[in-house]
N, C-alpha and C positions, 0 to 999 in steps of 0.2 A: 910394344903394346903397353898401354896405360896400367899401371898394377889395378887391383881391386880391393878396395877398402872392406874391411871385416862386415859395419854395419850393412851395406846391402843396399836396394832399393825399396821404396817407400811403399808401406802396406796396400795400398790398392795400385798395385803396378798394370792391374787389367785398365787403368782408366790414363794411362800416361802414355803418351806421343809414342808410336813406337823406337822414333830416332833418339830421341833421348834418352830410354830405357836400355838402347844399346849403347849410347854412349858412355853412359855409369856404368851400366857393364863390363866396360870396354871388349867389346865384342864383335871382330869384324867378319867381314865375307869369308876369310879363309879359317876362323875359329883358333883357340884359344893354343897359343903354342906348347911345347909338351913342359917347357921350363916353367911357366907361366900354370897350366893347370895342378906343377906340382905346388906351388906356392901356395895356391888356392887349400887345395887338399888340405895342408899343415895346417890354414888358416880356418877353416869353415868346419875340415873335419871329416870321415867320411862320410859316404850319402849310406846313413842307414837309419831306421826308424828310432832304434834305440841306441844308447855308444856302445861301443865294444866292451866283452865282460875282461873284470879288471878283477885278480884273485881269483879265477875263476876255483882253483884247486883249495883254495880258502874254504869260500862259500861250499862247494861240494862236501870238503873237511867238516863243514859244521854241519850240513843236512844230516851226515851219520848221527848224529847226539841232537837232534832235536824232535823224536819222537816220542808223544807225552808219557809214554811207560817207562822210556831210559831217564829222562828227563827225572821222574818220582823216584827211579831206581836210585840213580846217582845223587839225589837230595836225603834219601832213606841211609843210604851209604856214608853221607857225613856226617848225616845225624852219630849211627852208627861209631864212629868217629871221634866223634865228641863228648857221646856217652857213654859210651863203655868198652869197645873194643879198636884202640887205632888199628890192629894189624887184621881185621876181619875189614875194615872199612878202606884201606886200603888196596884191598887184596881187589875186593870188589869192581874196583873203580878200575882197577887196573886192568880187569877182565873185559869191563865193558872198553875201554881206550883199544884195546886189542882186536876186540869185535867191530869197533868203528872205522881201525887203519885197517882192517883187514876189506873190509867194505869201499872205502876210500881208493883201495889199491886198485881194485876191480875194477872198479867206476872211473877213473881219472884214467885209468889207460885206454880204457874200452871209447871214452869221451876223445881223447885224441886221436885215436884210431878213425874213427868216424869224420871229424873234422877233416882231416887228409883225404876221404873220400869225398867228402863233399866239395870240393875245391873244383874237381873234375867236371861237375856240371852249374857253377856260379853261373849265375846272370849277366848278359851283357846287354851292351848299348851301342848302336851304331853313331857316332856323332865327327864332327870334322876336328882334326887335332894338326896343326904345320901345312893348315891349302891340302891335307888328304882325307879322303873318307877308311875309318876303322873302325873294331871290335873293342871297346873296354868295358872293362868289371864293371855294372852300376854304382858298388862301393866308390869307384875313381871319378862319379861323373860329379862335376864344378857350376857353381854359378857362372855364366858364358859362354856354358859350352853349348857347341848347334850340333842338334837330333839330328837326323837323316831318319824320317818314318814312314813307313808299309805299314799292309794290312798284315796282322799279327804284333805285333810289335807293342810292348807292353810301354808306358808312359813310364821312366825312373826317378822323373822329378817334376816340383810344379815349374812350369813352360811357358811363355808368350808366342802364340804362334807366328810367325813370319810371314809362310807363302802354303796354301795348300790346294791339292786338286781332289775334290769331292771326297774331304776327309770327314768320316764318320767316327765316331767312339763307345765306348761302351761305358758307360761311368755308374752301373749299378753297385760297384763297391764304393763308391762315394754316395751317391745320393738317392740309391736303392730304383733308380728310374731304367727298367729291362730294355728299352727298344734304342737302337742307336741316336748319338748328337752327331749333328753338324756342326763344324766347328769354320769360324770365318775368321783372318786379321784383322778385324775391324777394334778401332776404342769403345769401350764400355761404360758407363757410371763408375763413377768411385761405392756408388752403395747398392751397385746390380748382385744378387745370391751366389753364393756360388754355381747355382744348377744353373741360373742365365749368363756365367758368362764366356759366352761363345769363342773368347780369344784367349781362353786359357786349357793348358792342357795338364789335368792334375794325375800328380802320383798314385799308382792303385788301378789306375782306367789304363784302356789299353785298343789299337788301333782296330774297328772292323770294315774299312774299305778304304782306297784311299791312299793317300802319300801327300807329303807335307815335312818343312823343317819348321824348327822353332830352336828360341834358346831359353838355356835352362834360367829360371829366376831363383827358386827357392831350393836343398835338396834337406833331406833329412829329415830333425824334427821341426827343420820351422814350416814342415810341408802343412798344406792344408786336411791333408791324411792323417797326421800325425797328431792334429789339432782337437781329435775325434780322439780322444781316450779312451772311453767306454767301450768303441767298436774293436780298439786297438790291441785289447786285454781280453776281449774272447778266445777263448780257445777252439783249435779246429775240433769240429764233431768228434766224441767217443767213438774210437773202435771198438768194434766186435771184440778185441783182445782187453784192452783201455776198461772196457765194462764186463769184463770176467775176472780182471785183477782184481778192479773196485768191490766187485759184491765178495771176493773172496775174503778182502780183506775186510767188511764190515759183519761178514762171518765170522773172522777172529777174533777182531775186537768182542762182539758179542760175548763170545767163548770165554774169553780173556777177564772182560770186567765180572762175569757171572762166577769166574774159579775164585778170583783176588777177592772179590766181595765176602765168597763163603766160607771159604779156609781162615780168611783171618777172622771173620765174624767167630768161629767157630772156636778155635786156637783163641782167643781171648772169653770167652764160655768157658774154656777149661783151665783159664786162669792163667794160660800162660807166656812169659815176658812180651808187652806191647809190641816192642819194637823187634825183637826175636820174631813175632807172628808178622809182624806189615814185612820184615824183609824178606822171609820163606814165602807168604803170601805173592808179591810183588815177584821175585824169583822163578816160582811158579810160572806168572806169566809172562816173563822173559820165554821162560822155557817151551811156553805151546808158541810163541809169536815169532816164524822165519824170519830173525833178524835180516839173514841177508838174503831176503828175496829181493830188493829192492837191485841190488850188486849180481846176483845169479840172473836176473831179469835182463840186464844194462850187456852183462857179460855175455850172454848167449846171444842176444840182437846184435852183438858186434862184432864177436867171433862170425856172426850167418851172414851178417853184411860185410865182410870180408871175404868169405867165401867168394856171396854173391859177385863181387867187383871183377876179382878174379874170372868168372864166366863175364865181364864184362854189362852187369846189370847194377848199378849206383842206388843205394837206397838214400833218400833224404829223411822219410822220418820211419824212426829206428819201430816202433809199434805194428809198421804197416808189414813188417817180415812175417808175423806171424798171421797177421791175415790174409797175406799172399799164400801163406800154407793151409789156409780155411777155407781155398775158392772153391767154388761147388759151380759158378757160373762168370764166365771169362768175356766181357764185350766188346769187338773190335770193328775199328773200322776195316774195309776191303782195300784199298789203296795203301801200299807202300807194306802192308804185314801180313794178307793173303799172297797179295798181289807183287809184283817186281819193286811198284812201284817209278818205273821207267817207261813210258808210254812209247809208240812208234805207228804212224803212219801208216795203214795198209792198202785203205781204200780213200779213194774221191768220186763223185760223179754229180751232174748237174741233175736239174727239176726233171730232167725226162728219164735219168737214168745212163746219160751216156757220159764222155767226158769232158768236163769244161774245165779249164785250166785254171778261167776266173778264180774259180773257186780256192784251189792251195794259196794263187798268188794272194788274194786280199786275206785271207787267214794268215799267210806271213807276215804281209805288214802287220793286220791286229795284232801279232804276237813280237813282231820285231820292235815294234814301239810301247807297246805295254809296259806301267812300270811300278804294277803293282807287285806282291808276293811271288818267289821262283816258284813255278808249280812244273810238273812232267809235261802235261800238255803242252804248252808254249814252247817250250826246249823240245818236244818234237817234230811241230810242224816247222819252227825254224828247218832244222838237221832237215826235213823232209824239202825242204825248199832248196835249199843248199845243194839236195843230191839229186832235184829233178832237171831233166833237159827243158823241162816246159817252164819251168819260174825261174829259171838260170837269169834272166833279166829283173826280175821282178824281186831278186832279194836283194839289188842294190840300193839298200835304203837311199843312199846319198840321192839318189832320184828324186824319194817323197821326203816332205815333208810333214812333221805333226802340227798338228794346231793344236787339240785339245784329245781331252778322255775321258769316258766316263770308266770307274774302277771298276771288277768285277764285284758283286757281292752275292750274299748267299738267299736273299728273295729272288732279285731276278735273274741270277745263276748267265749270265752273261759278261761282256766285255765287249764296250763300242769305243774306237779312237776315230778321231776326225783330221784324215789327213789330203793331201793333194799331193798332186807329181807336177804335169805338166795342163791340166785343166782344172777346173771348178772343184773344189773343198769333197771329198767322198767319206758319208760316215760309215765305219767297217763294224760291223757288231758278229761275233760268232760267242756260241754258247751250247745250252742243253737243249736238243730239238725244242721241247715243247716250246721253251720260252722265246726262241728265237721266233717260231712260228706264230705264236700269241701277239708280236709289235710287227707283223710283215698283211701285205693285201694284195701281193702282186707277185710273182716271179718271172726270170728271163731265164731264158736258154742260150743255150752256148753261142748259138748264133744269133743273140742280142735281143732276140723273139720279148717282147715283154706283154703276157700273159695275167691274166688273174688267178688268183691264188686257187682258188676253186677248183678251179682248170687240173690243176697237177696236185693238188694236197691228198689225195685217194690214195694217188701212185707215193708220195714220198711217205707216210703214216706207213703204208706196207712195206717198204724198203726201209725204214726206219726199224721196223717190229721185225723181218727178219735178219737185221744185222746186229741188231739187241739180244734178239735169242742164240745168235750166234758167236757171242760174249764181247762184240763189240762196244766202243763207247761212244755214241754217235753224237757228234755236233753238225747244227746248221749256220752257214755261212750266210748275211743278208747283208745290203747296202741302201745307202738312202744317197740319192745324187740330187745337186740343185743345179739350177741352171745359173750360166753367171749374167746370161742377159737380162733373169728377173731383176735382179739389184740386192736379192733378200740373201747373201753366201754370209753364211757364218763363220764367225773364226772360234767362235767356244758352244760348247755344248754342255745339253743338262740330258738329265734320265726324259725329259717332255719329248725331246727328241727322237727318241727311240720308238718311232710310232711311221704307219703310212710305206715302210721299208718295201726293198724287194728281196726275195730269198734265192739266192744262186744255187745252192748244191748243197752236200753232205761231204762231211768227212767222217771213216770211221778208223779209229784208233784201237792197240792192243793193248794192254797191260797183263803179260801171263800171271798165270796162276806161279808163286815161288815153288822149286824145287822141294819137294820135302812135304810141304803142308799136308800134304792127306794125310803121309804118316805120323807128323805134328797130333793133328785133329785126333786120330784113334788112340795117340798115345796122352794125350787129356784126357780123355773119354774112361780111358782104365786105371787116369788120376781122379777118377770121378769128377773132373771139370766138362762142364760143357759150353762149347763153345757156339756163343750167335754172332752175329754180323750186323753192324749198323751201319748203313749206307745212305748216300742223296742219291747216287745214283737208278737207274730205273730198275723195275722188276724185272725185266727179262733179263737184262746182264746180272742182277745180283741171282736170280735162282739159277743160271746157269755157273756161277762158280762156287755158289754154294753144293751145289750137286761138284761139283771138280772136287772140290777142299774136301767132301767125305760131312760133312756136316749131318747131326742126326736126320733133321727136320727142313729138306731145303723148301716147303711151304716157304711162300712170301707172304709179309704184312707190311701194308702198302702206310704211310704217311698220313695217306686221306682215312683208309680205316680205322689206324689207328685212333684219329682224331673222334671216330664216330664210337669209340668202347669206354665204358664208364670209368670211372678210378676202382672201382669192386670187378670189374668184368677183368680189367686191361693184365692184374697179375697173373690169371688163370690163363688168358691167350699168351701173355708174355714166357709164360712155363713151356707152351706148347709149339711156340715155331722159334728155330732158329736164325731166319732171314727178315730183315726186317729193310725194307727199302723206299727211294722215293720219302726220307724221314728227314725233315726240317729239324733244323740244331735246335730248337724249342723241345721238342718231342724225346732228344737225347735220354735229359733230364729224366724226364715221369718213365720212361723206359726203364731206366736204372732205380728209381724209387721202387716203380712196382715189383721188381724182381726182389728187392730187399724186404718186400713187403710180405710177399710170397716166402720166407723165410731161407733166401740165400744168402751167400758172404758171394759180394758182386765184386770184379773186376773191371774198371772200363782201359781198354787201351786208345789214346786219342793224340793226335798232333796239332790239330787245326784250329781257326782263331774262337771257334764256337764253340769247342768241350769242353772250358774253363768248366760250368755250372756241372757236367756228368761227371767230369774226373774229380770236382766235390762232393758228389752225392753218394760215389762211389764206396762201398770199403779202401777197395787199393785201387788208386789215381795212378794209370801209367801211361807215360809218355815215352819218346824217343829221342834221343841226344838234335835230333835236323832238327825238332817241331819247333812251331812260332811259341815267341816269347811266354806268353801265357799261357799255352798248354804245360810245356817244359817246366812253369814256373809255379804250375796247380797239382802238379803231379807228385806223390809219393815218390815213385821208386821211374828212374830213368835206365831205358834199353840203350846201352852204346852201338848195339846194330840192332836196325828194326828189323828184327826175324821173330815170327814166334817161338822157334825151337830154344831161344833161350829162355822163355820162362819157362819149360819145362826144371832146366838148374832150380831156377827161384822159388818152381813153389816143392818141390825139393827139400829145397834149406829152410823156407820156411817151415816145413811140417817136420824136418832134424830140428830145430829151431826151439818149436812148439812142445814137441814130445820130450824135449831137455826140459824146459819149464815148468811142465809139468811132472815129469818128474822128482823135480826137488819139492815141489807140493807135497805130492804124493808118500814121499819120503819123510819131509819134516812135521807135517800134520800127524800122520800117522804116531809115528815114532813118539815126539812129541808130547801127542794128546797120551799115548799109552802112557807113557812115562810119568806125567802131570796128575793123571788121575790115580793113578798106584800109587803117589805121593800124596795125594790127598788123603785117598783110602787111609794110608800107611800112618799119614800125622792124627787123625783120628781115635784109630784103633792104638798107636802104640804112644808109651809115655815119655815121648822122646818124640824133636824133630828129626825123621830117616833120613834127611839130608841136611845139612844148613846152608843156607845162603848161596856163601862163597860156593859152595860143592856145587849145587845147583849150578848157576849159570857155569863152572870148570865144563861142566857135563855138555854143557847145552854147545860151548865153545869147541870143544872136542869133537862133536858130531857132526858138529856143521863142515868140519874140514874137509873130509872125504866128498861134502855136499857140494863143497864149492868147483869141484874141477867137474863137474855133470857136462857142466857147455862142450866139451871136449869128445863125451861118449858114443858110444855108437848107437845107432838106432834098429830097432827092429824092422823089418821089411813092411809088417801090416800097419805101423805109421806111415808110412808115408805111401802106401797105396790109396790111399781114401782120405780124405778132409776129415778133421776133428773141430770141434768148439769147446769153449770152456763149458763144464754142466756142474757147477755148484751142490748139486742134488748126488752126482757121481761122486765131488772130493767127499761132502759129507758121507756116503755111503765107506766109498774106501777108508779115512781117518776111524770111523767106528770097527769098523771092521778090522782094520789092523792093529789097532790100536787098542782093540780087547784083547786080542793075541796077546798083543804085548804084554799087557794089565795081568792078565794071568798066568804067565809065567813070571813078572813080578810077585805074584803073590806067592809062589811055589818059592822062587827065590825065600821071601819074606819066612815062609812055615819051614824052610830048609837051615837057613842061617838060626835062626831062632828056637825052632822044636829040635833040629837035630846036632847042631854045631854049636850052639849056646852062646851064640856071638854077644858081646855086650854092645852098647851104643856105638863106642869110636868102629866097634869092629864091623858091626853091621854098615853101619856109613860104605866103611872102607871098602866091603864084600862087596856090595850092591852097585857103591861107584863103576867097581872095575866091570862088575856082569853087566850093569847098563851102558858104559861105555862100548864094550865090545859088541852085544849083542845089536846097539844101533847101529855103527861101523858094518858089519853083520848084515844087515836084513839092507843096506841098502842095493846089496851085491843079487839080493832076490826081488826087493820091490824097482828094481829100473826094467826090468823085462815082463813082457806078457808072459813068456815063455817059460819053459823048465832051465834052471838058474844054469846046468852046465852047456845049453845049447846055443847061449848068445855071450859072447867073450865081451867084457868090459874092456874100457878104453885105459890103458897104460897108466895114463894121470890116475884114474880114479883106483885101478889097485893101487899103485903106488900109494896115495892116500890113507886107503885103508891099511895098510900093513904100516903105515906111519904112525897111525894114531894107535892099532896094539900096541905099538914097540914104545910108545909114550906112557902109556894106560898100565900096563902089567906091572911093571916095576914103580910104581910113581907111589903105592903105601909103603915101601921100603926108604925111599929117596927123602933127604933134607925135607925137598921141597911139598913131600905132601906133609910133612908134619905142619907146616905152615895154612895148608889147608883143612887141617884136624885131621887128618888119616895117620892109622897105625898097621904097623907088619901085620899083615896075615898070617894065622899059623896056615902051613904047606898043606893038609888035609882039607881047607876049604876050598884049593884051586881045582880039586878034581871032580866034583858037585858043582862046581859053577861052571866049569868047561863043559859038563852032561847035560846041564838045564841051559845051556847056548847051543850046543847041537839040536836038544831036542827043539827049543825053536824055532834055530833054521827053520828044522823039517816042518813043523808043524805050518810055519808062514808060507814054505812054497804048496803042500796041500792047500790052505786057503783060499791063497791065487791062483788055482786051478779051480777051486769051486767059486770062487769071487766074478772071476771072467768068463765062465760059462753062468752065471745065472743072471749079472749085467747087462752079459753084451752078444749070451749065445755065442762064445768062442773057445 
């Protein structure tokens, strides 16, 4: 095969001959050989929108030191440096380098760890590689390479279509236009829009009926996708979690510029050295700001997505863990996650109710020629043909022949092929009763009777309604014959076609309720998740397996009514029924908005080519490892088996997850703000800074350690019974509240060193470091629990920690190394006054949280 030169083909390739576009291509019938697209690859590059990150542990390296408070700290630090003290300014910097790799370390592991999960569920391409059809990564797909495309099937690059049979797409991520394109191989203008041209298939768009090849022309950034900047740089919608970080953290800053501003305003009021006061001030808030939330965040989504894999559930973006632990309302489709998902053949019978054979057999052909998406139904009426004595002739396809097809899709929820055997062209259409009955005017009976529709639509409407109610899934089988003596026999068909029919028979199909599900259902239900159901299917099958599954509310809400309730009405009824059926993939969408509106954290679980837009609206997008490309590919978090019983794991870890997160809040705010403002206080009232600098952040670095192994800990039982959210108005409530504890036993501290032990400065520094050090270490062993501190045992890592930082902290004003930080020996009579005011502490902080939690939360 001809190589392929770097530059490519010429900017408007919609308007060039098709034969020559493959000829530069070099591009033939059996597709691009595997040598040959590795060539490609080296040369062009992978197929991704942006290139691969290069440094990535660089760039991560330098995120830690570019937040604008370390940023002043460490330019305060040189100064420091330069003016007066090298061994204070170095000290500093060195403290923050330590806080940064410490952050770094967290984050770079947690980041490859994730990486490795994601691999599991990449995207692929169906395309022809050596004269065979296969699966590869999109990343591998080449200019030349031939698609092989279905309905589902996401577009990986811009395409020249080739051959297709009533391919539609959906290209609202390019051109914002919601209703499907036709797409034709016909030549275009060189200056037709991108929205008009009909014989291009662009990256981003993805297949909604249909089947068709094409080859690739463009991949990556010279796609037409790519070419859209603006669109490219949006980020997906805030999570519920994404916007409880945010507002926390413009809570801190808040806090932060409001201390820095007054302390040192103040400290220079009393005259005291400039730059003494910007670097205490600035230190200060170091000290209230969770340097490493940002690393305890990163670290606990990856520890839980870890977990999660483990129960065999893939998260792709790491945010959506914790609002999988927030779900309050979980929406799934019935097929394949209630249900088996494996459909089978029970019944058949013709218009009068007896049995026509007709009927399996031309549903076999439909289904044996068919060559649109794998779905359960087709795969059962085959097997059901296979194992009947009546169609034992009739599943010899080699008999018939196809001519043409019209694809199934999801308006007229059918599928007609137009084939022949040994007489005149017969188009087969079978589908969802109604719709089959809606294009039919006539039917025949077994014994060839050809009747009006009229005649028999009484009888098959109530055989229809009672095989629905009896959780059947019922399809009607119809045919349209020409005569070949007219002269009019068609060799292709369109959807005009589909009119004038005659209707043979029903078939009705099982799909059980999955093993387990009800128990499933109840055991959400006392995760405080509730579960609906969103279906195409009709009302009588979805309220009878809503009633099977145990569902609150097996009320139905039909499609059509839905359609009739206002956007203010629809969340109030959306709260109130769990079944919701007969729902056009439009209706998904406002479904899942309204319930969000309604103040839920919403879950959609979806496979199909039409939930792309719900599994976006959603909090947490979930799909299942089989689904078609674009659900798989819009989804959060992927199910390696579609069972519900495994989100129960997930949201699980999520709310361990969540309740670790917050914890370290709860912890560092508190702690913290106590600390910050008893140092305020402190530098005010006394004539001396209580801490300098360097001690300050020592302190801040110290505390944090025990902070950081939280991912690890255990959680209380009443986490993860019930969903939580972030409530801003709660941390603030906690941080004051703890954080006055704090403040006042500093000041006891403060009247004890000073009124009763007569400490001078270095000695005070010294005293106070080590009782603040310890008593944070300290309280964080009482603020992780709701509970009484000795009736929820801590996780290993986090003692471990704490007994690490005493055993650093007690001796460190004796050691070289606190002389370097200004600490001097303690005399021995002030260790046993500051060991009584750490105990009394404690005690006084788990009192607290027992009146804290009974008057928050009534517990």
């Amino acid at each position: 095969m001809k190589p392929l030169d770097r530059p490519g083909p010429p900017e408007a390739f919609w308007s060039q001959p098709l034969a020559e576009l493959l000829e530069q291509l070099a591009s033939g019938e059996e597709g691009l050989t595997t040598a040959e697209a590795e060539r490609r690859l080296r040369s062009h590059g992978p197929n991704s929108l942006a290139p691969p990150p290069r440094s990535g542990g660089a760039r991560l390296m330098l995120r830690q030191f570019t937040s604008p408070i370390i940023l002043i700290l460490a330019a305060a630090a040189l100064l420091s440096f330069l003016l007066d003290s090298p061994t204070d300014g170095l000290i500093i910097l060195a403290i923050v380098l330590i806080s940064g790799l410490l952050g770094f370390w967290q984050e770079y592991g947690a980041a490859g760890a994730v990486a490795q999960m994601l691999q599991t569920v990449q995207p692929t391409a169906r395309v022809r590689r050596d004269g065979t059809e296969r699966a590869i990564p999109v990343a591998e797909v080449v200019p030349g390479d031939r698609l092989v495309l279905s309905a589902g099937a996401g577009i990986p690059a811009d395409c020249r279509l080739l051959e297709e049979c009533d391919l539609s797409l959906n290209e609202a991520a390019l051109t914002g236009e919601s209703f499907p394109v036709s797409k034709h191989p016909t030549v275009v203008e060189a200056e037709t829009p991108p929205a008009r041209r009909s014989n291009v298939l662009f990256l981003g768009t993805h297949v909604v009926s249909g089947s068709g090849t094409a080859v690739v022309v463009r991949t990556g950034a010279a796609t037409q996708f790519a070419a859209i900047a603006e669109r490219l740089r949006q980020r997906s919608p805030e999570t519920d979690f994404e916007r409880g970080v945010r507002r926390f953290g413009a809570l801190l800053m808040e806090l932060t510029l409001l201390l820095v501003i007054t302390i040192f305003a103040v400290n220079v009021i009393l005259q005291r050295p400039v730059v003494d006061s910007f670097l205490f001030a600035l230190a200060l808030g170091v000290g209230l700001t969770p340097q490493l939330l940002p690393a305890i965040i990163s670290v606990n989504l990856a520890q839980g997505a870890r977990r999660m894999a483990a129960r065999r559930v893939i998260v792709k973006r790491l945010s959506s863990i914790e609002n999988f632990g927030s779900l309050s309302v979980l929406c799934s489709d019935k097929t394949g996650t209630l249900t088996e998902g494996r459909a089978k053949v029970q019944r058949s019978c013709g218009v009068d109710g007896g049995a026509n054979p007709s009927v399996l057999l031309y549903a076999a052909v439909n289904a044996g020629f068919e060559t649109g998406f794998t779905n359960p139904i087709d795969v059962a009426i085959r097997d059901a043909a296979r194992s009947s004595e009546d169609a034992s002739a009739a599943i010899d396809l080699s008999a018939w022949t196809k001519l043409d097809e019209i694809p199934f899709d999801f308006h007229r929820k059918r599928l007609s092929v137009l084939a022949r055997a040994d007489g005149a062209p017969v188009l087969i259409t079978k589908g969802a009763f109604l719709k089959v009955l809606e294009v039919c005017d006539r039917a025949e009976t077994a014994a060839g009777a050809v009747v009006p529709l009229t005649a028999v639509e009484g009888e098959l409407r109530e055989r229809y309604a009672a095989w629905s109610a009896e959780g059947y899934r019922v399809l009607a089988v119809a045919v349209r014959r020409w005569d070949p003596e007219g002269g009019l026999v068609p060799r292709a068909v369109s959807r005009t076609d589909e009119t004038g029919m005659t209707v043979l028979g029903l078939l009705a199909l099982t799909d059980p309720l999955r093993s387990g599900v009800p128990a499933t259902v109840a055991e959400l239900e006392c995760l405080g998740v509730r579960l609906k159901m969103i279906t195409g299917d009709n009302a009588l099958v979805a309220a009878r397996v809503g009633r099977e599954a145990g569902l609150r509310n097996p009320e139905v809400l039909t499609g059509a009514q839905l359609q009739q309730l206002s956007d203010t009405a629809l969340p109030v009824r959306a709260e109130q029924v769990d079944v919701f059926a007969e729902i056009e993939p439009s209706q998904k969408e406002r479904l899942i908005l309204a319930l969000r509106r309604a103040g839920h954290v919403v879950g959609y679980l979806g496979d199909g080519i039409n939930d792309a837009p719900a599994l976006h609206a959603a909090d947490v997008g979930l799909s299942v490892q089989g689904a078609v490309d674009v659900a798989r590919e819009a989804a959060d978090i992927v199910l390696l088996d579609p069972d519900l019983a495994v989100l129960l794991a997930g949201i699980r870890e999520g709310r361990r997850t969540f309740a670790n997160t917050l914890k370290y809040v709860f912890m560092a705010t508190s702690a913290n703000f106590g600390n910050m403002v008893s140092m305020a206080v402190a530098s005010l009232a006394l004539p001396f800074l209580p801490l300098l600098p360097k001690q300050i952040l020592l302190t801040n670095l110290l505390t944090d350690l025990p902070e950081m192994t939280i991912a690890s800990d255990r959680v209380d039982p009443e986490w993860i019974s019930s969903p939580h959210r972030w409530s801003i108005p709660f941390i603030k409530r906690f941080m004051v509240t703890f954080g006055l504890v704090s403040s006042l036993f500093d000041v006891v501290t403060f009247l004890v060193l000073l009124r009763i032990l007569h400490a001078d400065a270095a000695q005070f520094r010294s005293g106070w470091f080590v009782e603040s050090v310890l008593s944070a270490a300290s309280i964080v062993l009482v603020i992780r629990t709701r509970g009484p501190l000795l009736h929820s045992r801590p996780s290993r890592a986090l003692v471990g920690a704490t007994i690490a930082v005493v055993v650093l902290t007690l001796p460190l004003p004796w050691k070289p190394l606190g002389r370097l930080f200004g600490f001097v020996p303690l005399p021995l009579d002030f260790l046993l006054p500051l060991l009584l005011i750490l105990a009394a502490y404690v005690a006084s902080a788990e009192l607290a949280k027992g009146w804290f939690y009974r008057r928050w939360t009534g517990s």
